[in-house]
N, C-alpha and C positions, 0 to 999 in steps of 0.2 A: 504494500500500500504506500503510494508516495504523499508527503505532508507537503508542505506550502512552508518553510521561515521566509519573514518579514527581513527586508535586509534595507537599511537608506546610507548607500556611501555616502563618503565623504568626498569633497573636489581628488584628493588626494587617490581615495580608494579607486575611482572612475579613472584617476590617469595611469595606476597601477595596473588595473584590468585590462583597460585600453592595450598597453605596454604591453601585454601576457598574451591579450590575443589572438590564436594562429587563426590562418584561413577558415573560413565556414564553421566558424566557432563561435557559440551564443556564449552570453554572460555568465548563465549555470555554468556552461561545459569548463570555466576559468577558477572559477569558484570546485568546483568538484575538484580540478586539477592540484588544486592550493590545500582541501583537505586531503587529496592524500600526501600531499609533500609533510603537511604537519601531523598528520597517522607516522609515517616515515622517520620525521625527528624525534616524535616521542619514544618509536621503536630505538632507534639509535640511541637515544639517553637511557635508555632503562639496559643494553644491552651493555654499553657503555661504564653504566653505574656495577651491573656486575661483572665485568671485567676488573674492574678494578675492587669490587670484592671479594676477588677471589684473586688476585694477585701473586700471592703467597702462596697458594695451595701448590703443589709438587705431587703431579698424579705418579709420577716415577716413582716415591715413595710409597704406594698404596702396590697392596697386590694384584695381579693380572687376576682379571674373573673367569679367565678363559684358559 
């Protein structure tokens, strides 16, 4: 089921869009494009954050399960 959000750019927002774009491209298709890039970054922070929580860990050290 598709929903309807309300969206009022800003001058700013409308010259970003503009800028973004491509050929035969409506305003949704810029916008859809923009949420996956920010799906993407959060992917990457969260994949990010645990790399680096797990830094230290040394699988060499653990024994082979196989």
């Amino acid at each position: 089921m598709s929903k309807t959000i309300g969206f009022r750019p800003t001058e700013d927002d409308e010259r970003i869009i503009r800028e973004a774009m491509r050929d035969d491209e409506r305003t949704a298709d810029v916008i859809r494009r923009a949420l996956r890039l920010l799906d993407r970054e959060a992917w990457l922070a969260r994949a990010r954050a645990d790399a680096e929580r797990l830094v230290d860990e040394d699988l060499s050290d653990e024994a082979d399960d196989w």
